[in-house]
DRENKOLBA-198754 format. One record per residue (C-alpha): residue in three letters; x, y, z. Coordinates in steps of 0.5 Angstrom, whole numbers, padded with zeros to 4 digits, always signed. Layout:
BEGIN
ALAXYZ/...
//
This chain:
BEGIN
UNK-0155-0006-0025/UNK-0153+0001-0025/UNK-0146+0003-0025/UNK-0145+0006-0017/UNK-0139+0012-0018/UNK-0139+0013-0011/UNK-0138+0005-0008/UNK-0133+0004-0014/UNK-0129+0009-0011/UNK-0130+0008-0004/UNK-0127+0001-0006/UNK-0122+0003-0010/UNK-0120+0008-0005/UNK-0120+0003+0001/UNK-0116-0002-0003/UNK-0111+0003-0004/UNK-0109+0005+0003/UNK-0103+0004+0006/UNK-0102+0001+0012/UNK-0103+0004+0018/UNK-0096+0007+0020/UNK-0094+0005+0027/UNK-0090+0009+0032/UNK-0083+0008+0033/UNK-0078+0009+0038/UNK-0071+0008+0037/UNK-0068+0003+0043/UNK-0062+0000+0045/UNK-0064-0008+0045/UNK-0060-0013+0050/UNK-0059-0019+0048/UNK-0054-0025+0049/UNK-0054-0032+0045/UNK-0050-0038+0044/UNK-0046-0038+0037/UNK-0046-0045+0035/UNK-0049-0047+0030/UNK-0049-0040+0027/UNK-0045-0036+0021/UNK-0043-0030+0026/UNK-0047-0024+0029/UNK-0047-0020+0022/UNK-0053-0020+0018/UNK-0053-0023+0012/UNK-0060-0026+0008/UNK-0056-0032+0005/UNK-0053-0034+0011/UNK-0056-0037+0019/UNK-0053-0031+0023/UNK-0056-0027+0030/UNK-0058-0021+0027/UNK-0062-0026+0022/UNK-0066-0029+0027/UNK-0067-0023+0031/UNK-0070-0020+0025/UNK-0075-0026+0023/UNK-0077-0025+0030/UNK-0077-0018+0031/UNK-0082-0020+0025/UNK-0087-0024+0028/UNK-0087-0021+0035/UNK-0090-0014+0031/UNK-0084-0010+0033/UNK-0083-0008+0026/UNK-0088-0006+0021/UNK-0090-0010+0015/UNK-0087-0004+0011/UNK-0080-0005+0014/UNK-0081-0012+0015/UNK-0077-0014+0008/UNK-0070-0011+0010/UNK-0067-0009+0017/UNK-0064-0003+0014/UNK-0071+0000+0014/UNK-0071+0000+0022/UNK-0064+0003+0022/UNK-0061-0004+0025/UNK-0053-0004+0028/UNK-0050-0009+0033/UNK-0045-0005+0037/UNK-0040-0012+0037/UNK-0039-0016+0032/UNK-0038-0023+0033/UNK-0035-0029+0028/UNK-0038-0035+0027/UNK-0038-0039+0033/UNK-0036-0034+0038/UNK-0042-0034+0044/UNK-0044-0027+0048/UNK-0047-0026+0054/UNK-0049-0018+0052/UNK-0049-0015+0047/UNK-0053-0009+0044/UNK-0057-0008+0037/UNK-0059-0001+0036/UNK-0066-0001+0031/UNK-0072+0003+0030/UNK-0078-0001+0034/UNK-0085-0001+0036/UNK-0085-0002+0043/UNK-0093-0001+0046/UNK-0094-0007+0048/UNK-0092-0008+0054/UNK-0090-0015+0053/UNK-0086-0014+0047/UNK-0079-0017+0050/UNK-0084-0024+0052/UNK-0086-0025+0045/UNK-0079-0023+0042/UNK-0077-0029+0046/UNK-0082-0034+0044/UNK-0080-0034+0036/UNK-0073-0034+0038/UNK-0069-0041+0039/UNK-0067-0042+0046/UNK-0060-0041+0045/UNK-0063-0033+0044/UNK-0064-0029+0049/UNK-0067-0022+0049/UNK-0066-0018+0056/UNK-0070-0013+0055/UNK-0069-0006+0051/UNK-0067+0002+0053/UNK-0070+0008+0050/UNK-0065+0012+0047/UNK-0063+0018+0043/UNK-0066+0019+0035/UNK-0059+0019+0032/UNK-0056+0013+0037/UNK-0053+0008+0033/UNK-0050+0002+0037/UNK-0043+0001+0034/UNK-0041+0009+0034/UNK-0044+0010+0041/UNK-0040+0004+0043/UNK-0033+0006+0046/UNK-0030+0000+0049/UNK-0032-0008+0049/UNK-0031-0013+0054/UNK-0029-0021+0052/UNK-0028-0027+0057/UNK-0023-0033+0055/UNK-0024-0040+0057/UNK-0018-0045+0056/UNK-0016-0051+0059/UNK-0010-0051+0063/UNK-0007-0057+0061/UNK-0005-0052+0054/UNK-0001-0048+0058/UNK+0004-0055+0060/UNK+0011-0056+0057/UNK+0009-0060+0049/UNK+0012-0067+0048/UNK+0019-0067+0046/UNK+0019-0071+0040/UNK+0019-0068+0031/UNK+0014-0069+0027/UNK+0015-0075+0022/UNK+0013-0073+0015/UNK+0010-0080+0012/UNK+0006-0082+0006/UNK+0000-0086+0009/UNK-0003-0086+0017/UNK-0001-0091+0022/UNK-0008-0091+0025/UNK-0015-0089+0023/UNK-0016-0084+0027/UNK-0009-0080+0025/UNK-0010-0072+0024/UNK-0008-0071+0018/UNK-0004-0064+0016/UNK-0005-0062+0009/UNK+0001-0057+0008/UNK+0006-0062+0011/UNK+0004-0067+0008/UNK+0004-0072+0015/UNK-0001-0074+0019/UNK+0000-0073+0027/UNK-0003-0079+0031/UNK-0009-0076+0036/UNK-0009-0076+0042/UNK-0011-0083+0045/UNK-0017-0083+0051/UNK-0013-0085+0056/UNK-0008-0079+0054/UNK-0014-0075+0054/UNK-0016-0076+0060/UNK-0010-0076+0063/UNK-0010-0068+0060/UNK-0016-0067+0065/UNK-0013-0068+0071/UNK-0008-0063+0070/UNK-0008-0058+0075/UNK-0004-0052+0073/UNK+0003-0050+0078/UNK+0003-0042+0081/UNK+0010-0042+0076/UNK+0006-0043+0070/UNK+0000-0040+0072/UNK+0005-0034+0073/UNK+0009-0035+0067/UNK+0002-0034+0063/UNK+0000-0028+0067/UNK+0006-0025+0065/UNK+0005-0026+0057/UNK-0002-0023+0057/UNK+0000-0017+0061/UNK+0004-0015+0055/UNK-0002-0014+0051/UNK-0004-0008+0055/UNK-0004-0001+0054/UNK-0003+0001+0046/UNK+0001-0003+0040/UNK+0000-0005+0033/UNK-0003-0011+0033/UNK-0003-0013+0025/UNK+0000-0019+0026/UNK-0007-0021+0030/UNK-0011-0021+0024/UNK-0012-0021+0017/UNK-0011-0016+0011/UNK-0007-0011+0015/UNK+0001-0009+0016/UNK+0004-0005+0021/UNK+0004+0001+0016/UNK-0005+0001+0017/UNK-0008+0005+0023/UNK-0012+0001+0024/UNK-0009-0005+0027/UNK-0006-0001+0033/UNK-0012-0002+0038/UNK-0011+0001+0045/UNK-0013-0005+0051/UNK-0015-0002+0057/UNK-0015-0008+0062/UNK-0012-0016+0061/UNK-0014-0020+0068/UNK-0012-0027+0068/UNK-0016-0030+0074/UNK-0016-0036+0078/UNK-0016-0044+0076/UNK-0023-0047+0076/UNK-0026-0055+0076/UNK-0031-0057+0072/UNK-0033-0064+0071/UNK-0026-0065+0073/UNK-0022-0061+0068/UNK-0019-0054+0070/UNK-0020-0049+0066/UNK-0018-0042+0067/UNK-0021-0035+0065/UNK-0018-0029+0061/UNK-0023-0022+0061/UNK-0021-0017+0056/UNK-0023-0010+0056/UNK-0021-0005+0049/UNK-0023+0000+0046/UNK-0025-0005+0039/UNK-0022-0011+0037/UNK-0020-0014+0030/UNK-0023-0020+0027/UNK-0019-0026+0030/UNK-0015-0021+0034/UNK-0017-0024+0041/UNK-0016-0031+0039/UNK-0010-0029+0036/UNK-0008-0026+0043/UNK-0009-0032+0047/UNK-0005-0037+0042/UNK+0001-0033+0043/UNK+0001-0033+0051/UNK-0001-0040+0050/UNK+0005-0042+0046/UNK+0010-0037+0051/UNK+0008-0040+0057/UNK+0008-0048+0054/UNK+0015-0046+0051/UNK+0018-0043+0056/UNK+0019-0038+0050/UNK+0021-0030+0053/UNK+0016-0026+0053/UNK+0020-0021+0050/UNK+0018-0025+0043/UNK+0011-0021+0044/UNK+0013-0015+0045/UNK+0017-0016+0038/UNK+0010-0018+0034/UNK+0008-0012+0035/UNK+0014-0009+0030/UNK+0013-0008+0023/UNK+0016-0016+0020/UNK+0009-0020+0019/UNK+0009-0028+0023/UNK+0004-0033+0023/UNK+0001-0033+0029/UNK-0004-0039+0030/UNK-0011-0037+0032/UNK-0014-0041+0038/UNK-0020-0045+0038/UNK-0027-0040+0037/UNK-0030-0045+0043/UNK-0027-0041+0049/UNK-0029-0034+0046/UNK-0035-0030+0049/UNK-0038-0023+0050/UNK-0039-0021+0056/UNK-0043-0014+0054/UNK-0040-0008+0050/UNK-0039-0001+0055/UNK-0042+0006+0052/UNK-0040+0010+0058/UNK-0039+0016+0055/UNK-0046+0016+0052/UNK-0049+0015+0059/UNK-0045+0021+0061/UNK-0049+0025+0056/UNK-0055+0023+0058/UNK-0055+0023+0066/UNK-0058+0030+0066/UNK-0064+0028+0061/UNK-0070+0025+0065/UNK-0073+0022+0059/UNK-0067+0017+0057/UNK-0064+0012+0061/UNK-0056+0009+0062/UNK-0056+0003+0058/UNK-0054-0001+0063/UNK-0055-0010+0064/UNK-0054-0009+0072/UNK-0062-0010+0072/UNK-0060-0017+0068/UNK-0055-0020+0072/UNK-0058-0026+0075/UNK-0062-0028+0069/UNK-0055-0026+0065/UNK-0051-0031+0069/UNK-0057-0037+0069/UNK-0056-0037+0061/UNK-0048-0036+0061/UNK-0048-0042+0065/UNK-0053-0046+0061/UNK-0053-0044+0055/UNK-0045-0042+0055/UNK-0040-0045+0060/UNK-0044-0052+0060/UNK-0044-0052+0052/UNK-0038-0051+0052/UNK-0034-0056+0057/UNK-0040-0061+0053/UNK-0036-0059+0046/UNK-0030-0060+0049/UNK-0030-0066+0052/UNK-0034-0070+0045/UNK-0029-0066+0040/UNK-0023-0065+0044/UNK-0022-0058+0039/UNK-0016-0055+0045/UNK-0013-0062+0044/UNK-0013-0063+0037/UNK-0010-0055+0037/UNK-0005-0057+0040/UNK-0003-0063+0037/UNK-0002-0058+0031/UNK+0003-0054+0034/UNK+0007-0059+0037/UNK+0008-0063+0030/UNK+0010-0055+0027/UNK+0017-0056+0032/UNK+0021-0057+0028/UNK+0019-0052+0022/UNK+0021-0045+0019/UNK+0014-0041+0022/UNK+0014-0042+0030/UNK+0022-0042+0031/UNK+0019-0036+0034/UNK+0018-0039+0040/UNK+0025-0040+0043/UNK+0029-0039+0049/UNK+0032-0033+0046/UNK+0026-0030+0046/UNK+0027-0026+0039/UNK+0024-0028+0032/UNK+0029-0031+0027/UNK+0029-0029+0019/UNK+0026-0036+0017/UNK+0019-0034+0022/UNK+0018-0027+0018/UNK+0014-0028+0012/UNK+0015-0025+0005/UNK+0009-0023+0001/
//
């Protein structure tokens, strides 16, 4: 059989040809999710994260190429809020480069997503748009039960070698074990229903927050000399006591510009503490001074992202017809259905099963009679032994 030049080269040529590129738009993709079970919204290939997830399906719905399909940077992928592990979000937003012709993208998005993630739908938005950069402000809710905010129990923690009870909580650096809360103490937690005064008394110690501070010691890695850690809070409400199930909970929103890592819930422990102490609010006021303190951080479980905000890139835009705000007001009521379901419900669940604002709480009681918290006092000052030296 004689050698064909001309089939072997049109073979040749068509096993060479690269896949057919598709178009691409950058777009400003709404999404909310329930963190549980997750290392964070971050991606990371070694970890179970959002970002993750939301790739792998991006993937397998044909939202990105198979040319890119290998690293999210290729589609020039960021989230425009982080959230740590654990933390769930009722909006968020991801910027990246996808294809978007098939009218019934988000839908197929959705069906390779766990329910727990839920893409709402997508905006077109400017090429140099990127999520993080445009955004210039996020709003966070904070739900804990109102028991939390009652005086603690007057009694010292007793350090002891061996446990009085199976069940005891044991503190390593304290060497001691602290008995956990019985059913019957529990359950008598939930009937708690907070007083005005209290309610009143925890209003004020959030009020404090508002406006500009340096809130080094509510986070990691940063002293009072970084920039950084000064963060400017434009909003704090605190709102009025709900029942669910039988147990009251009270909610605290949180608008800022950006927020550090464990700052939010950094925040809510001291306002916690302040109020159940009876501790003045002026002891806030001094955290955001130059000595360091250990401040204790709440449980992730009550922490959400309601959505961050990019009102000054949807003024930008508002004269351009062929771009749109970012906005989730289309996306309310199936937002506030998912909220519900996957959110509150999921959390007041875990709640009742782990008893995670309890166990917090047994914690702190048992550090009374130490060094670290004597910052919660009536004078409302931080004492020498409180400040910590490195």
């Amino acid at each position: 059989m004689l050698y064909n030049a001309r089939l072997a080269f049109s073979l040749t040529r068509s096993f060479c040809t690269k896949p057919q590129r598709l178009h691409k738009t950058k777009v400003a993709l709404m999404l909310g999710f329930n963190g549980t079970g997750f290392q964070g919204m971050q991606y990371n290939p070694s970890i179970r994260s959002i970002e993750q997830t939301l790739f792998e399906a991006l993937c397998k719905a044909g939202a990105v190429s198979e040319l890119n399909s290998m690293d999210p940077k290729k589609i020039q992928m960021a989230r425009a809020a982080r959230t740590d592990k654990g933390v769930h979000a009722v909006g968020n937003v991801v910027s990246a480069k996808l294809v978007v012709e098939d009218p019934d993208i988000v839908s197929k998005i959705n069906q390779h997503l766990p329910d727990q993630i839920k893409v709402w739908g997508y905006t077109p938005v400017t090429g140099g748009f990127h999520a993080k950069k445009a955004c210039n402000g996020r709003e966070y809710e904070y739900w804990l039960p109102t028991y939390t905010l009652e005086m603690p129990p007057s009694r010292s923690l007793h350090l002891r070698s061996s446990r009085e009870h199976p069940s005891d909580l044991y503190i390593a650096e304290e060497n001691a074990y602290i008995p956990v809360s019985t059913r019957e103490s529990i359950a008598e937690k939930h009937q708690c229903r907070i007083s005005s005064t209290k309610l009143e008394q925890f209003r004020d110690a959030m009020a404090v927050f508002q406006g500009t501070h340096n809130f080094h010691n509510y986070t990691i890695q940063r002293n009072s000399s970084d920039p950084s850690a000064n963060r400017y809070i434009m909003r704090v409400e605190v709102g009025q006591p709900k029942q669910f199930d039988g147990m009251e909970w009270v909610n605290v929103k949180l608008r800022g510009q950006s927020f550090m890592l464990h700052q939010i819930r950094k925040m809510i422990a001291m306002a916690m503490l302040v109020t159940r102490t009876d501790t003045p609010t002026s002891v806030i006021s001094q955290s955001f001074e130059h000595h360091k303190i250990n401040i204790p951080k709440a449980p992730a479980l009550g922490l959400l992202l309601e959505k961050p905000l990019f009102d000054g890139y949807n003024q930008r835009i508002a004269d351009r017809p062929d771009r749109s705000p970012i906005s989730f007001d289309s996306y309310k009521d199936a937002m506030d259905e998912f909220k519900e379901r996957w959110i509150i419900d999921e959390m007041l669940a875990t709640e009742k099963e782990q008893n995670l604002f309890d166990r917090f709480l047994l914690y702190m009681d048992a550090q009374q009679t130490g060094p670290v918290f004597s910052y919660l006092n009536k004078e409302g000052c931080i004492p020498p032994e409180a400040i910590l030296t490195f």
